[in-house]
C-alpha positions in Angstrom: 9.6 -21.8 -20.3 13.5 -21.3 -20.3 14.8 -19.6 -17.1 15.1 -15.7 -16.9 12.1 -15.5 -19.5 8.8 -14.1 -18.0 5.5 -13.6 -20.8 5.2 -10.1 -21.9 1.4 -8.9 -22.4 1.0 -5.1 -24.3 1.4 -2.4 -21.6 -2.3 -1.1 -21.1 -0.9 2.4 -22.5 0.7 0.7 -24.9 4.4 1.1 -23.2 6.8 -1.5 -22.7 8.4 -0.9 -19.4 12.0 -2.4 -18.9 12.2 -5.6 -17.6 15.3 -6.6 -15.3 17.8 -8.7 -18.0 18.8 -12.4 -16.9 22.6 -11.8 -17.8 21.9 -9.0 -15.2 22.9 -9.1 -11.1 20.1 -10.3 -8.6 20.0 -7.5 -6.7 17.2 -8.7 -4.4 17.3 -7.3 -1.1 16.7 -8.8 2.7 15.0 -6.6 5.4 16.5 -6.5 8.2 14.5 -7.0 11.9 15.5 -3.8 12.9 15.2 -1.4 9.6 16.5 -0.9 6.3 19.7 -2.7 6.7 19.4 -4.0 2.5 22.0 -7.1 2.3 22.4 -8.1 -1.2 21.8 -11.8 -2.3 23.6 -13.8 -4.5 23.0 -14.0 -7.8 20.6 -17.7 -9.3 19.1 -18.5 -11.6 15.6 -17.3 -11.3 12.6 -18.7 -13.1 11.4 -14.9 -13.6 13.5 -11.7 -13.6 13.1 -9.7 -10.2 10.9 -7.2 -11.8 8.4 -8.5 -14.4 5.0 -7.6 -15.7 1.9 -9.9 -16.2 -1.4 -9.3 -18.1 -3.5 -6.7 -17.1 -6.4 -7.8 -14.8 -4.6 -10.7 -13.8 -3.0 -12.1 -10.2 0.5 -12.8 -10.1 1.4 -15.8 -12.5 3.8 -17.8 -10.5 6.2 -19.4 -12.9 8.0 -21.6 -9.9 6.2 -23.7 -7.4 4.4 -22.2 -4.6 4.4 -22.7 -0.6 0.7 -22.0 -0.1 -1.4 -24.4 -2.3 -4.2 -22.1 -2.1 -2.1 -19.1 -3.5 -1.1 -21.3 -6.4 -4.5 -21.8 -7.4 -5.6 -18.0 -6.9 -2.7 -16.8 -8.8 -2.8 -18.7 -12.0 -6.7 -16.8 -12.5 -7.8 -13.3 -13.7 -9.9 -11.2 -12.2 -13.5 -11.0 -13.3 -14.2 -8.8 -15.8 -16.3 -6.1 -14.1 -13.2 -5.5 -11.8 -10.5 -5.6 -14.6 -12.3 -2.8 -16.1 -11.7 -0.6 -13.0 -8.0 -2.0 -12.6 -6.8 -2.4 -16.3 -3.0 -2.0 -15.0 -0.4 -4.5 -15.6 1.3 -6.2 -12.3 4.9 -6.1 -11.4 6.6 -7.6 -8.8 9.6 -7.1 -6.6 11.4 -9.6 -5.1 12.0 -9.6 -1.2 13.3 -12.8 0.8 11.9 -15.1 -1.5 8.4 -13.6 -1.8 6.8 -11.0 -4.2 5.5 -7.6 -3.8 3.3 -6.4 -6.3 3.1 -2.7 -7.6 2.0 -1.0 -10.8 3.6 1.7 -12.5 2.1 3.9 -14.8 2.8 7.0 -16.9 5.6 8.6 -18.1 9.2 6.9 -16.6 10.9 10.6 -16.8 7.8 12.0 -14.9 7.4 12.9 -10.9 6.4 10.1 -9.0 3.5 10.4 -7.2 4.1 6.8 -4.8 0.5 5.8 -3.0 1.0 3.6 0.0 -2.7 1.8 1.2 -3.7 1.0 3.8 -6.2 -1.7 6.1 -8.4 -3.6 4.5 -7.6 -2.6 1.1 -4.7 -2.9 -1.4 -3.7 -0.5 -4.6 -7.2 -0.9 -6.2 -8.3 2.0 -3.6 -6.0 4.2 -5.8 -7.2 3.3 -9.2 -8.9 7.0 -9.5 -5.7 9.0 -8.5 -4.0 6.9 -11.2 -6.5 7.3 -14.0 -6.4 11.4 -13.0 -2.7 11.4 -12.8 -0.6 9.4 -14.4 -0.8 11.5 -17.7 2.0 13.7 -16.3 3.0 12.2 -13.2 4.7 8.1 -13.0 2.0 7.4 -10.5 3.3 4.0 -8.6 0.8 2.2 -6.2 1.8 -1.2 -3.8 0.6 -3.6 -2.1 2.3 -4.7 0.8 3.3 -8.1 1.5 0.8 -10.1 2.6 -1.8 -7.9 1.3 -3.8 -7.5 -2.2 -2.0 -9.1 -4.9 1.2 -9.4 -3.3 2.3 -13.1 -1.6 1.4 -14.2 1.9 4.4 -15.8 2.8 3.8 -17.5 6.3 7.5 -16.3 7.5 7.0 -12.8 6.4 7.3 -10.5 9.7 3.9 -8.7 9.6 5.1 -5.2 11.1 5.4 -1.8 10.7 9.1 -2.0 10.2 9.4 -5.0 8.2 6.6 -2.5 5.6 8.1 0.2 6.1 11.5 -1.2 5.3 9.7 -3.1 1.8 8.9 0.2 1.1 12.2 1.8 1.3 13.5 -0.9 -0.9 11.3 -0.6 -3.4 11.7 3.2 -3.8 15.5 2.6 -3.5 15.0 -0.6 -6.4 13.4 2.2 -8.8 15.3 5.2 -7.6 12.3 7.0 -7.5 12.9 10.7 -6.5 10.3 14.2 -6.8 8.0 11.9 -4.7 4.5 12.5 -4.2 4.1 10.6 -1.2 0.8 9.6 -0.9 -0.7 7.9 1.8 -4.2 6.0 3.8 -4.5 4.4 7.1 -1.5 2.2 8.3 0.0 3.3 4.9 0.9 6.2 6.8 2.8 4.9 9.1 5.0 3.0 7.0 4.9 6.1 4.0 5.6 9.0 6.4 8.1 6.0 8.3 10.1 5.4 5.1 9.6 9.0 3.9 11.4 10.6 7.0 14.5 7.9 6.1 15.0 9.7 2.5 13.7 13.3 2.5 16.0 14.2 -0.1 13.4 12.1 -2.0 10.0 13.7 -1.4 9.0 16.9 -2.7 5.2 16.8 -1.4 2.6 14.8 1.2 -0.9 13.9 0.5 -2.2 12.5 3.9 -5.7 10.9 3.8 -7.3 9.6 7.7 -4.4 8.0 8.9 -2.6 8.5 12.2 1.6 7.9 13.2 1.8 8.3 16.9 1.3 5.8 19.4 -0.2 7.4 22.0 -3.5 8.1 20.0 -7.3 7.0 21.4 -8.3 4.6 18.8 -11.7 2.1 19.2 -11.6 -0.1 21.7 -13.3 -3.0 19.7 -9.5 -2.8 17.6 -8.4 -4.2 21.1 -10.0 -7.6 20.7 -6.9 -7.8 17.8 -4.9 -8.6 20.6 -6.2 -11.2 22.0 -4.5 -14.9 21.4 -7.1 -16.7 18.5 -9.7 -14.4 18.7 -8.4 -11.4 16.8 -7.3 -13.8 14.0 -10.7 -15.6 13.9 -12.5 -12.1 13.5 -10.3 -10.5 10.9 -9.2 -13.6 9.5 -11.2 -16.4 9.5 -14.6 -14.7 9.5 -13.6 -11.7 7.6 -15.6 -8.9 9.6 -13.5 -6.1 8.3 -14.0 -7.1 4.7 -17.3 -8.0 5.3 -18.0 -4.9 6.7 -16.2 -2.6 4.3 -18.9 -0.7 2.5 -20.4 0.0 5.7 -17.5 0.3 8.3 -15.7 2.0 5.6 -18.2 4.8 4.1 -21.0 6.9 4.1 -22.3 6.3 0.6 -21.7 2.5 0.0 -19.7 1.1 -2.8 -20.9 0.2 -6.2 -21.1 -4.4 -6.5 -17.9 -3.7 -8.9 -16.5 -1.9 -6.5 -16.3 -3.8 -3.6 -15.7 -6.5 -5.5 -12.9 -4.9 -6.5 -11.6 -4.4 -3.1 -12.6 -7.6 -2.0 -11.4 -9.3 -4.8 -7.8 -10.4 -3.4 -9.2 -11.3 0.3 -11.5 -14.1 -0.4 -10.9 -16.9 2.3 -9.7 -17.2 5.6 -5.9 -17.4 4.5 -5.2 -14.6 2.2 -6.9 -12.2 4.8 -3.9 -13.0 7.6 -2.3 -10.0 6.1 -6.0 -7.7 7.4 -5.5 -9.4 10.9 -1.4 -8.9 11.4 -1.8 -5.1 10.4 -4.9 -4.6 13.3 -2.6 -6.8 15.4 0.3 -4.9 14.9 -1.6 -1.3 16.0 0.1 -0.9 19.3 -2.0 -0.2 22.3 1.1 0.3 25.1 4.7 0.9 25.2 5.3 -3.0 25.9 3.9 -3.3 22.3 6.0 -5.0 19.5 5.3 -1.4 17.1 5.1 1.5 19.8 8.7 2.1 19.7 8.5 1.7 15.8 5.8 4.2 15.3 6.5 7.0 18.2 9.8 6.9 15.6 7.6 7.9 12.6 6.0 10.4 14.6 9.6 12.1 15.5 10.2 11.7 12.1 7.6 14.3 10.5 9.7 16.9 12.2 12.3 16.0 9.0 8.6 16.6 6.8 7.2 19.9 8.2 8.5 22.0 6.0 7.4 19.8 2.9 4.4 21.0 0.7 1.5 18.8 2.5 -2.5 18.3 1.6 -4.5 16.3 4.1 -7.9 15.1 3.3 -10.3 13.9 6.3 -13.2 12.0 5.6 -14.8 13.4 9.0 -17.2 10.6 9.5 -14.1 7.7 10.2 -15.0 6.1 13.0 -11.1 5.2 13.7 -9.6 8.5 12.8 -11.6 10.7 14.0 -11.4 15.0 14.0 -9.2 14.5 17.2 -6.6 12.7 15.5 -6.5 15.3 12.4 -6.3 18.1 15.1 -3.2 16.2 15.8 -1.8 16.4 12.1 -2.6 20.1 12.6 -0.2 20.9 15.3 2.5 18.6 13.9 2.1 19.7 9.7 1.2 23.3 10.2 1.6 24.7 7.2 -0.4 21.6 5.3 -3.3 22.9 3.4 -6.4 21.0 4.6 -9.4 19.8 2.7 -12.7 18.9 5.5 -14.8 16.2 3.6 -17.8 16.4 6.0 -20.0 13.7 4.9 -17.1 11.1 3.6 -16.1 8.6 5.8 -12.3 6.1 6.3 -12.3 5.7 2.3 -12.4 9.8 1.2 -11.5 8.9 -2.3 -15.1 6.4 -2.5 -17.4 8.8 -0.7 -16.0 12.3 -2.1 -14.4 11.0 -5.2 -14.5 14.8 -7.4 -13.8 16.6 -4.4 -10.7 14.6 -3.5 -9.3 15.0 -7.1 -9.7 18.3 -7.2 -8.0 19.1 -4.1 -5.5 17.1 -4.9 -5.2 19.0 -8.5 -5.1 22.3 -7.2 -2.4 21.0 -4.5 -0.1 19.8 -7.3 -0.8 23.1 -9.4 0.2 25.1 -6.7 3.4 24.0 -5.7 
């Protein structure tokens, strides 16, 4: 395949998004350590353009060699069918330091965005609903971040809630993405309501879904053993207990054997789940903490949000964000409409499916 071409399968809706031209700049960007410091790279000659899509239900098709053997093999395969069913959306990518995010982008490109940021242990797939409900008049866009669900696991990535949150910002900056919806779940709200507080002038409205952004938060004690040298790896990692234990850790009502396939599906051995044990890792406990300073930031930062139209939607039964922590959201969003999903647990939009959509319709309706 000549360099700069990438294969180009039928958009799922039958669009043909614009692909990056070879005869165009690289204008990949490098995260700084210390925030969104974007310093542009010189231009090469890639084997792909920058931004590219693949075919839908398939992992990212690596058209130059790989570092991780493993990820070379896992790449060049398609999902099962039962899970491309639920996730019939074709990838793109985004190029960072050498390593590709993954994101897809549907609906119309002159539409609001509504941008969905996941969280731990899942990846975009835990938005596939919001996009089939939305992206008829919104350009609904949902990522994965790097190291996590279809995106690469580069082994010098820096696995932190800056170096996500910064990914983030470049990515919304890449696509000029403005009218945001921001949407976000779990540590996705960290780094969402992080970036979103660095471009306000972007965002037009929040939907916040059991997450938390300030440090000082109780949180289980068991996320403690994250910390510790080998063994937090070995749990989250190596044996998988978070994925192994996400229909029943997760929520109230189970998941369907397509379903947590689905959000299985990227996390299947020991190395592609380092991604799952650097976010728990990176949850800091004390000020002495590589992210405290990071994410007592994002919580200053909601004071540039207050004022934004906001609907927050609490599974009641999380186990890890628990009323207390909503209570919190209360006092710092206080004009946020609030939807209490009793019975649902930490995944709202697999427990109380209808009732999230509708709150979420009515939100958009009404302003």
């Amino acid at each position: 395949m000549a360099a700069g071409k990438t294969d180009a399968w039928p958009h799922p809706t039958g669009r043909s998004p614009p692909l990056q031209q070879p005869d165009q700049p690289d204008t990949r960007v490098s995260p700084s350590a210390n925030g969104p410091s974007p310093v542009i790279l010189p231009p090469r000659d890639l084997p792909m353009p920058i931004e590219t899509i693949g075919k839908p239900g398939s992992l990212v098709r690596r058209l130059r060699p790989s570092t991780l053997e493993e990820d070379a093999l896992l790449v060049a395969q398609d999902l099962s069918a039962p899970i491309a069913e639920l996730w019939p959306y074709s990838p793109r990518f985004f190029e960072i330091e050498n390593a590709l995010l993954h994101f897809v982008d549907e609906g119309p490109r002159d539409a609001p965005v509504m941008l969905c940021v996941h969280g731990n242990p899942t990846w975009s797939f835990m938005w596939r609903k919001m996009i089939e409900q939305f992206s008829a008049k919104f350009r609904v866009i949902a990522l994965d971040h790097m190291g996590m669900g279809l995106s690469e696991r580069p082994h010098d990535w820096n696995q932190t809630l800056t170096s996500h949150r910064t990914a983030l910002e470049m990515l919304i900056n890449h696509l000029d993405l403005k009218r945001i919806t921001l949407c976000v779940h779990d540590w996705g709200g960290a780094i969402g309501l992080g970036a979103a507080a660095n471009c306000p002038e972007r965002i037009e409205r929040l939907v916040v879904t059991n997450t938390c952004v300030w440090p000082e938060a109780k949180l289980p004690a068991v996320l403690g053993l994250a910390h510790l040298p080998g063994i937090g790896p070995f749990l989250t990692g190596s044996l998988g207990l978070m994925t192994r234990g996400l229909a029943s850790l997760c929520t109230t009502n189970g998941l369907s054997q397509e379903v947590e396939a689905g959000f299985l599906a990227p996390y299947l051995s020991g190395e592609r789940r380092r991604g799952i044990a650097a976010f728990v890792r990176d949850i800091p406990r004390s000020p002495g903490d590589k992210s405290y300073e990071a994410l007592a930031a994002v919580d200053a930062g909601l004071a540039l949000l207050r004022n934004k139209p906001t609907q927050i939607l609490w599974g009641m039964q999380d186990w890890v964000f628990t009323p207390e922590i909503l209570r919190g959201f209360r006092e710092r969003l206080p004009r946020a409409q609030v939807t209490i999903l009793q019975d649902a647990g930490h995944l709202p939009f697999e427990d109380a499916p209808e009732e999230c959509l509708q709150s979420v319709q009515n939100f958009l309706s009404n302003t």
